[in-house]
N, C-alpha and C positions, 0 to 999 in steps of 0.2 A: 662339125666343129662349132658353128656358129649355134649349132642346138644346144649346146654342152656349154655354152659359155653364157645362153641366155639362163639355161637351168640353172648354173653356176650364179646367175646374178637375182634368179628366182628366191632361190635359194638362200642364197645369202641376207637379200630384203627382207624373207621371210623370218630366216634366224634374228638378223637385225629391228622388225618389228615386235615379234616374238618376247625378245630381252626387255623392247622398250616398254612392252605391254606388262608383262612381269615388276619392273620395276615402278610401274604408275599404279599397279594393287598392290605393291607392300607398300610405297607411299599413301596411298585411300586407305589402308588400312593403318596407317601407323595414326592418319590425320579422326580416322574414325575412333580410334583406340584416344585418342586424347582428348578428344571431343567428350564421348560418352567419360572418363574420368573428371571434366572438368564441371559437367553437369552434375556428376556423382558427387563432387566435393561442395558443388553451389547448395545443390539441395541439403547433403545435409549441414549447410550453413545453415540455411532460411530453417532446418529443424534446431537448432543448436537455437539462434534467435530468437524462433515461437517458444521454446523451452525457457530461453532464459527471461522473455516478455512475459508470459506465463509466470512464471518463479515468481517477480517482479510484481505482477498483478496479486498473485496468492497473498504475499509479503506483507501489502499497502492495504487487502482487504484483514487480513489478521491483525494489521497493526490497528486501522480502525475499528475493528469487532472490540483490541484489546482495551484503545482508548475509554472506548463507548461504558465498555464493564466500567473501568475505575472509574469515570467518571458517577457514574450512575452507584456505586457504593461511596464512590465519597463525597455526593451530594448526600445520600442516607446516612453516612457519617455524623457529618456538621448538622443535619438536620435533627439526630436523635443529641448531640452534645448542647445544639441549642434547645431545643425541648426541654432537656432536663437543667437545664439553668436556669428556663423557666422556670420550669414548675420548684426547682429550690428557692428562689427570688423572690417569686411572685408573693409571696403570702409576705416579705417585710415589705412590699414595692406598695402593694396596696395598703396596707399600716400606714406606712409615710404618706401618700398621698389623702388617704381620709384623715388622719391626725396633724401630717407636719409641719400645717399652717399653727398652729396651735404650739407648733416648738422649736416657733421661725428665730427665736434669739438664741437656740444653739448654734456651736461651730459649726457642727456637719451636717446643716439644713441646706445650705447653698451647693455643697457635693452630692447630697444624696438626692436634691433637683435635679441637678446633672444627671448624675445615673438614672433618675427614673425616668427620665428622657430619652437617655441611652435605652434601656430595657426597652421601654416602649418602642422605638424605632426597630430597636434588635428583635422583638417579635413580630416584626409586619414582614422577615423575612418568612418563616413561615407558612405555608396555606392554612387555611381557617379550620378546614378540616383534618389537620394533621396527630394521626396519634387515633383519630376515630374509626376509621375504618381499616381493620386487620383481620 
């Protein structure tokens, strides 16, 4: 009797650790399951992130590549608009300056002083060499 009552509580401990054991691997495995999903979604954050850091960086060097171009055509711009202003100008600028003292009691001696002030200033934008070498 007393054999049958110990088996009986063998047993039973058994079935009773058994359950508990059971229960503590679907819990490991539920806490594992959530685990590897929470790492799955970090990572592809940090990929979502590099991706849109990335985008971000492409963005800022294109916008500067873009600036760079206009720039650089529309200093050639202004630079071929002032050229040829010169070179229409130049030939009354120099007239007035070798003659205009000689035709200082006209009205428009004192404006066309001006301007050929202007001009001169307005071509030391230029390099010295511009227009010679193509």
């Amino acid at each position: 009797m007393i054999e049958g009552l110990v088996a009986g509580v063998f047993l039973f401990s058994t079935l009773l650790f058994l359950s508990l054991y059971l229960v503590q691997v679907k819990k490991n495995r539920s806490i594992l399951t959530n685990t590897l999903k929470l790492l799955l979604n970090q990572e592809l954050e940090n990929q979502s992130n590099k991706i849109d850091k990335e985008k971000s960086n492409e963005d800022f060097l294109k916008f500067i590549s873009d600036s760079r171009e206009w720039a650089y055509n529309y200093i050639e711009s202004v630079q071929e608009k002032v050229n040829k202003f010169i070179s229409d100008v130049e030939p009354e600028i120099a007239y007035f300056d070798e003659y205009g003292v000689a035709s200082s009691t006209y009205p428009h001696y004192y404006s066309m002083k001006k301007i050929s002030g202007a001009y001169k200033e307005l071509k030391t934008i230029l390099p010295d060499d511009y227009g010679k070498i193509e």
